[in-house]
C-alpha positions as CSV (number, residue, x, y, z in Angstrom):
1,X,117.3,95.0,94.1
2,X,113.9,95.9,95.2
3,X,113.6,98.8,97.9
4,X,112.7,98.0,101.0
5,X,109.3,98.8,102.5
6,X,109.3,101.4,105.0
7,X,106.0,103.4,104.9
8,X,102.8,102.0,105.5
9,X,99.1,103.5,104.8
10,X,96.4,103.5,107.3
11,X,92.7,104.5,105.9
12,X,91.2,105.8,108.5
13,X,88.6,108.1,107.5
14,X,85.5,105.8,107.4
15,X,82.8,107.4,109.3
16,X,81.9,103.9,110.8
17,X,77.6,103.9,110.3
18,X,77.4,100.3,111.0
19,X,78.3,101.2,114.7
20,X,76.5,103.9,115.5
21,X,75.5,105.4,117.6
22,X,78.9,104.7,119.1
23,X,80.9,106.3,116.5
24,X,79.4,109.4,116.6
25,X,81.9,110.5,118.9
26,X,84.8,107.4,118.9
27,X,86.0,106.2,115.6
28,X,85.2,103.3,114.9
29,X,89.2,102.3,114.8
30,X,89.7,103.5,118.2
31,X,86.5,101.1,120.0
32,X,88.7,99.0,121.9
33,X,89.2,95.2,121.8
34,X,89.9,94.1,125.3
35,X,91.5,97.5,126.2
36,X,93.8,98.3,123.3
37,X,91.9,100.5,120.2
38,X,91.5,98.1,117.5
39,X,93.5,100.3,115.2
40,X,96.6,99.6,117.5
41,X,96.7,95.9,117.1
42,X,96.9,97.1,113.3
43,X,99.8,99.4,113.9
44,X,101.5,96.6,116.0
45,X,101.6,94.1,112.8
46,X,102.9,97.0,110.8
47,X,105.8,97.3,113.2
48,X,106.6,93.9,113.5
49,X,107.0,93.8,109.8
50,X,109.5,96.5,110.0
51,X,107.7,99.2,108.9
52,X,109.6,102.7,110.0
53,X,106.7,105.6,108.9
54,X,103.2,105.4,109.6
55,X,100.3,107.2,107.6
56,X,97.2,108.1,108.7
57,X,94.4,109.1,106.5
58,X,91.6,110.4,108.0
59,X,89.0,112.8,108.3
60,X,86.7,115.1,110.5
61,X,86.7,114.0,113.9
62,X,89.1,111.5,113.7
63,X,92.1,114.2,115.9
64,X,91.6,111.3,118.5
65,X,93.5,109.0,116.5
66,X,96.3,111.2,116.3
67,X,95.9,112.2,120.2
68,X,96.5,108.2,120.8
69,X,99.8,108.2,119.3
70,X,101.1,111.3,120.7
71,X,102.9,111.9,124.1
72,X,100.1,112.4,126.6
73,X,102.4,114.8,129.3
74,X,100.1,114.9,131.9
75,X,98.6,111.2,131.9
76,X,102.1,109.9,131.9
77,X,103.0,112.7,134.8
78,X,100.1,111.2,136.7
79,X,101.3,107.8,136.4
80,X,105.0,108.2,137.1
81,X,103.8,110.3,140.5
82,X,101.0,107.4,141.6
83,X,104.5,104.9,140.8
84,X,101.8,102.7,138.5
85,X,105.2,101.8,136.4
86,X,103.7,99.0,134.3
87,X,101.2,101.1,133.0
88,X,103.4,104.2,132.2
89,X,105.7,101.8,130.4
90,X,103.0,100.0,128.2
91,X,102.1,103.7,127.1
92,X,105.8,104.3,125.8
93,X,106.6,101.2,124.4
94,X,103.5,101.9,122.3
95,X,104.1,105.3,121.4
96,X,105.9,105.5,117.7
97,X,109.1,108.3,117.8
98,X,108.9,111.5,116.9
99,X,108.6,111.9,113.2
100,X,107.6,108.2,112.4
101,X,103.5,109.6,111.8
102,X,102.4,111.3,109.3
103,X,98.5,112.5,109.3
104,X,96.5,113.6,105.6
105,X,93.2,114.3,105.5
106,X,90.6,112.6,102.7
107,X,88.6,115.4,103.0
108,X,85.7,113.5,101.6
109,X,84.5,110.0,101.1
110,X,85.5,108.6,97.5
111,X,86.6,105.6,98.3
112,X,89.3,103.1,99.5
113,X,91.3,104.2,96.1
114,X,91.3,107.9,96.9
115,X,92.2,107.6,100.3
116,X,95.2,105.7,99.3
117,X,95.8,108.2,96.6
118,X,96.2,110.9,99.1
119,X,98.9,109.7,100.9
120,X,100.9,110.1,97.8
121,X,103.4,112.8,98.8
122,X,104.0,111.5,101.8
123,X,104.8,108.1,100.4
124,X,106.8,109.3,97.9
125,X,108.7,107.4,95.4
126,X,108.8,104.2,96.3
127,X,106.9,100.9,97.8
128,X,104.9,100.5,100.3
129,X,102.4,99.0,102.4
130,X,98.4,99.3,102.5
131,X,96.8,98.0,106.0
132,X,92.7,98.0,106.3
133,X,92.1,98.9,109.8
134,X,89.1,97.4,110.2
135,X,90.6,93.8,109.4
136,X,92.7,92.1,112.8
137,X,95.0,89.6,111.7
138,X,96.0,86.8,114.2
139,X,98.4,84.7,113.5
140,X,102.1,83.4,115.0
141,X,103.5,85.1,112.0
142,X,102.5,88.4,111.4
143,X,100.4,89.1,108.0
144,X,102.2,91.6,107.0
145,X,105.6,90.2,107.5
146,X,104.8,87.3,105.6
147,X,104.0,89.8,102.5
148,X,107.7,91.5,103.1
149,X,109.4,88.6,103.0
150,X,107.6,87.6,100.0
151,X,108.4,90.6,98.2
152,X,112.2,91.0,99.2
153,X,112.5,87.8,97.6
154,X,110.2,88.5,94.3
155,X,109.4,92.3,94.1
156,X,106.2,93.6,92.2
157,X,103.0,94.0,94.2
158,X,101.6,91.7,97.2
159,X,98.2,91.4,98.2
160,X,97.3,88.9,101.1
161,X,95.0,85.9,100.2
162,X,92.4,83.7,101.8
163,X,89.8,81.3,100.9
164,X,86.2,81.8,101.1
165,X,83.2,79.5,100.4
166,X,82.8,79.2,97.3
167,X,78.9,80.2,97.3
168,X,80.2,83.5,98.8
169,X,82.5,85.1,95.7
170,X,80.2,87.3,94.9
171,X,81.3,89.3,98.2
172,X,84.9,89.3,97.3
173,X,87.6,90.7,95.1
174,X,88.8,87.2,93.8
175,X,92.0,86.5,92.3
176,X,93.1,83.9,89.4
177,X,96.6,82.0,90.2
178,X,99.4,81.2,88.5
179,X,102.3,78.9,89.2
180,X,103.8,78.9,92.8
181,X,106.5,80.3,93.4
182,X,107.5,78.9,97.4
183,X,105.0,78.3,100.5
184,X,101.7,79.9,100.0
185,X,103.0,82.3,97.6
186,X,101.6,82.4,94.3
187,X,101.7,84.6,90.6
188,X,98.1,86.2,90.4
189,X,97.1,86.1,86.9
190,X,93.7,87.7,87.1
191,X,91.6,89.8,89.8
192,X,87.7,90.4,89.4
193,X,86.0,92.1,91.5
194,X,82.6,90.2,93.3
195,X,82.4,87.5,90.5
196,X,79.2,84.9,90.2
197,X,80.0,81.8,91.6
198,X,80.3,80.1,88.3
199,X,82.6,82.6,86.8
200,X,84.8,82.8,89.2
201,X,88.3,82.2,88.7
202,X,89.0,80.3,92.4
203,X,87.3,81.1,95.6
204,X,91.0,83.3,96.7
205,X,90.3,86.5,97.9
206,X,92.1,89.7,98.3
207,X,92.0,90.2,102.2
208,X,93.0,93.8,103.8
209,X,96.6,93.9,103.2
210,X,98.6,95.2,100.2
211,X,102.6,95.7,99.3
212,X,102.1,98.5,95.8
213,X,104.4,100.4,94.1
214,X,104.2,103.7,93.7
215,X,103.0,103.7,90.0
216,X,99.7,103.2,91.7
217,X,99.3,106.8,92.8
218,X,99.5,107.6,88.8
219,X,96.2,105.6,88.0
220,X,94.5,106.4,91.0
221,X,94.9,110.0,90.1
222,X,93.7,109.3,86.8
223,X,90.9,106.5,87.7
224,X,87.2,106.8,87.1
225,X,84.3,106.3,90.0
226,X,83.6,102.4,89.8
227,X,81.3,100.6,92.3
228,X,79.2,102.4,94.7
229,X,80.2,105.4,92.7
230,X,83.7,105.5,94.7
231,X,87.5,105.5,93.6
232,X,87.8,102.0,93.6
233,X,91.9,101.0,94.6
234,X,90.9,97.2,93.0
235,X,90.2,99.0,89.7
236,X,93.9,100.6,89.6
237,X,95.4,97.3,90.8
238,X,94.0,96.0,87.7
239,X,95.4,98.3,85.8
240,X,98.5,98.1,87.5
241,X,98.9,94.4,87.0
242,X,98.7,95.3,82.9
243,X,102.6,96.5,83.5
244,X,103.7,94.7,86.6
245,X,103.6,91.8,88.4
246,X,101.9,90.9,91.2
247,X,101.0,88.0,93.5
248,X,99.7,86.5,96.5
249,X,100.6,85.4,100.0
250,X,98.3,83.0,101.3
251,X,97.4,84.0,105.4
252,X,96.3,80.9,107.1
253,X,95.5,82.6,110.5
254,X,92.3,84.1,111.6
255,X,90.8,87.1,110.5
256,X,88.3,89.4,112.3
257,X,86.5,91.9,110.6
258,X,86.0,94.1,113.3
259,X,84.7,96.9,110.9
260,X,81.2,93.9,111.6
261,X,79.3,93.5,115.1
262,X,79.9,89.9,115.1
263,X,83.6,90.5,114.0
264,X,83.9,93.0,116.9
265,X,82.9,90.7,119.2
266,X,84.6,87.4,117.8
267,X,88.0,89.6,118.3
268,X,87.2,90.7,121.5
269,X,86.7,87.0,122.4
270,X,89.6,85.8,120.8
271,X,91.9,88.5,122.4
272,X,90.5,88.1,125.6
273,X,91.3,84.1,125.5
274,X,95.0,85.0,125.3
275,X,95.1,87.4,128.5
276,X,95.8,85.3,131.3
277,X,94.5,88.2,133.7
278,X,90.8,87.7,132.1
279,X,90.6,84.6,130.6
280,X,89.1,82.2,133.3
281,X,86.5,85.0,133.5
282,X,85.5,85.2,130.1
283,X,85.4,81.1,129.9
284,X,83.4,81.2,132.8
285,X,80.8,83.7,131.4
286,X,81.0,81.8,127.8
287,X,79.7,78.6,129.8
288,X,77.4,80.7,131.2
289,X,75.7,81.8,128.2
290,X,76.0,78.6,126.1
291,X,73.8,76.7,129.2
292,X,71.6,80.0,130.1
């Protein structure tokens, strides 16, 4: 019987360029969409997949991130004494229990492989889960929990899946499939990384969330610089999928790269639609725009 997965990773050391000059001083996983840090909607799917530890890798300036999921004594004094009871309970339903976070440093910026790989003694000796921060997932059923249920019933490795144009595989990691094995749930039988058009194997790509065993931290600690000079976690995955099986859950929601400015503003959009307190507001100023 496959173990369960209780840990999940969180890379969270990216210095976030593409939005500065606002993440000079915010991390870019903590700008908010609406008025929750992107970075919490993140956690949120991690916990609704049942995922018990969370780990944080991050990096200089980043103590914010760790300030968000602590107990903040005075704010929550504040609140209780001005009776604003909603808001004070929001803040502790959110709040993880003590010992369920774990912070680890990168130190410096190799890679998405080497950030994973430093989570390795905390993770330990057995599965677990990889979530890209950057990349909100919105859908009825939770990405993530779609991957655990997949793997309680198959074991090896899960990656999440979706389709891109065609044209566009040369932006992707894209996947070959094999035979499938129940409702968008398929053997991978190949993964290249940013293929030409006409090489590539299908237009499925690998899309921000990963179920790996713990083998992985072995060839990630022996794994050579690939692509932009960085530790690449694609090129162990490859290497993993040698000796074990792995394969794919197809996510048919929406995904928001909010790591992009148009992302980051598509999710804020999106998010905002579903709050009933704002959303004749933001259709209002949508119309707005459209005929201005």
């Amino acid at each position: 019987m496959s173990k369960r997965i209780r840990k999940a990773v969180f890379p969270v050391a990216g210095l976030g360029t593409r939005f500065l000059p606002a993440t000079k001083a915010v991390p870019k996983e903590m700008m908010t969409v609406v008025d929750r840090p992107a970075l919490q909607y993140v956690v949120d799917e991690a916990k609704a997949a049942g995922i018990e530890h969370f780990i944080f890798v991050t990096g200089r300036g980043k103590e914010v991130i760790e300030n968000h999921f602590d107990l903040a004594y005075e704010l929550e004094a504040t609140l209780a004494a001005r009776h604003k009871m909603a808001a004070l309970e929001e803040l502790r339903a959110e709040r993880p229990a003590a010992g369920t976070t774990s912070f680890t440093r990168q130190q410096e910026p190799l890679g998405l492989g080497h950030a994973v790989w430093c989570a390795r003694d905390i993770v330990g000796d057995e599965p677990f889960a990889v979530l890209l921060p950057d990349m909100l997932m919105k859908h009825t059923v939770p990405c993530l929990k779609s991957m655990v249920d997949a793997y309680e019933a198959s074991g090896g490795n899960i990656v999440s899946l979706e389709e891109c144009d065609p044209a566009q595989t040369s932006s992707y990691g894209i996947v070959a499939l094999g035979k499938t094995l129940g409702p968008d749930v398929h053997e991978i039988t190949g993964m290249v990384e940013k293929p030409k058009p006409a090489e590539a194997p299908s237009n499925f790509y690998i899309s921000g969330r990963y179920i790996l065993q713990p083998r992985i931290f072995d060839l990630l600690s022996t794994q050579a610089a690939g692509a932009g000079g960085e530790i690449q976690l694609t090129d162990s995955m490859l290497r993993l999928a040698e000796e074990d099986a792995f394969y794919g859950v197809r996510f048919r929601g929406t995904t928001f790269d909010t790591g992009t400015k148009l992302g980051f503003l598509k999710a804020n959009i999106a998010y905002g639609r579903e709050r009933m307190d704002i959303h004749p507001d933001i259709a209002g100023e949508l119309r707005a725009a459209l005929e201005g």
